[in-house]
N, C-alpha and C positions, 0 to 999 in steps of 0.2 A: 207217347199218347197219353193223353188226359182216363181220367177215371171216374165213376160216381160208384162209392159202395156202400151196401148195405150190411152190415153185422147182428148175430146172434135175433136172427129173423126167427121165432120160433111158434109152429105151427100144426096142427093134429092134422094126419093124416093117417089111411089104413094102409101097411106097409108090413112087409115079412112074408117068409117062404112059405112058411105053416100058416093052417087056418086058425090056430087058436094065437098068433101074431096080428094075425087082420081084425078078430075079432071085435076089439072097440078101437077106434082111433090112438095112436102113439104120437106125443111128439117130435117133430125133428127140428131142429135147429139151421138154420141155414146162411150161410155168406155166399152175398154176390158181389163179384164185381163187374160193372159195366166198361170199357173201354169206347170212347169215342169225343171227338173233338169240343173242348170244352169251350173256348176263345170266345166264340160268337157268345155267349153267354156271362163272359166275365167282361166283356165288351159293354154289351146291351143293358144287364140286370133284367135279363128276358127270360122268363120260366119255358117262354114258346123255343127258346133257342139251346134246352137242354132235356134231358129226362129227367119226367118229375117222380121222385121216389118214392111220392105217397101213392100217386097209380101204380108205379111197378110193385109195390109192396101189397098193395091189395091187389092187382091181376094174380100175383104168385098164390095169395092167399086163393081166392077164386079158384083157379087152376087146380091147387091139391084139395078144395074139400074138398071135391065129388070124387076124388079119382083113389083106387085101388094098385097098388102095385106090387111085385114081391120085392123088387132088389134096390137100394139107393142108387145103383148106380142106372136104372129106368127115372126112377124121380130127377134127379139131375140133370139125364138127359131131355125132358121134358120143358123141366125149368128155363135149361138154357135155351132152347127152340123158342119159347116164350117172351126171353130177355132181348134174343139178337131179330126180334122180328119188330123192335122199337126202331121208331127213325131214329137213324145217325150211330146206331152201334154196330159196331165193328168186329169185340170180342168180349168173350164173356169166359169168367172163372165162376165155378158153383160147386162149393163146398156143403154138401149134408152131411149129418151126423145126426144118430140117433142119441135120443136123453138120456134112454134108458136101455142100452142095448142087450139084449136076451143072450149071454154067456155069463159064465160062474167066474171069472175072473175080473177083479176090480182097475178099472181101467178110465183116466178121464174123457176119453172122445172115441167111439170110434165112428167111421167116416167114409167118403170120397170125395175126391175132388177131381174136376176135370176142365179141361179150357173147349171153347170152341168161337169159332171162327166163322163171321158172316162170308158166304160164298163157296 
């Protein structure tokens, strides 16, 4: 299966278990990928015959300002409901990670990632 992905999507959203976590927006960082049939579009050179990444990049953005959550792994799931509700996708992988994540140990990412599945 073909793919469109996006990388190091990075975006403020209010996020964390504790109130003093939500308190002002945190960034997270995000990779998608979309799965679904590319052909018709390398065919055509028809942006109609594919997802265009500058919408999906701004619905995502859309999606997380207004919204509140505690756990990344709620964002995600969100994300991807978001992602596979585009024509012609099929599956989607959505990686969060927080920029900054609130522990004493120094660490380059921490995260989740999760796949799902139209249907």
């Amino acid at each position: 299966m073909d793919s469109i992905f996006v990388r190091r999507l990075r975006l403020p959203v209010r996020i964390g278990v504790t109130p003093e976590e939500r308190a002002r927006p945190q960034f997270v960082l995000l990779d998608l990928d979309l799965q679904r049939d590319l052909s018709r579009a390398g065919g055509s050179d028809d942006l109609a015959e594919t997802a265009d990444y500058g919408a999906i990049t701004s619905g995502v953005s859309a999606l997380l300002g207004g919204m509140e959550v505690l756990l990344l792994e709620r964002l995600a799931q969100l994300v991807a409901e978001f992602l596979l509700a585009q024509d012609g996708v099929v599956e989607v992988t959505v990686s969060v990670a927080k920029e900054t994540p609130p522990i004493m140990e120094e660490t380059s990412g921490v995260g989740v990632r999760i796949v799902r599945t139209k249907g």
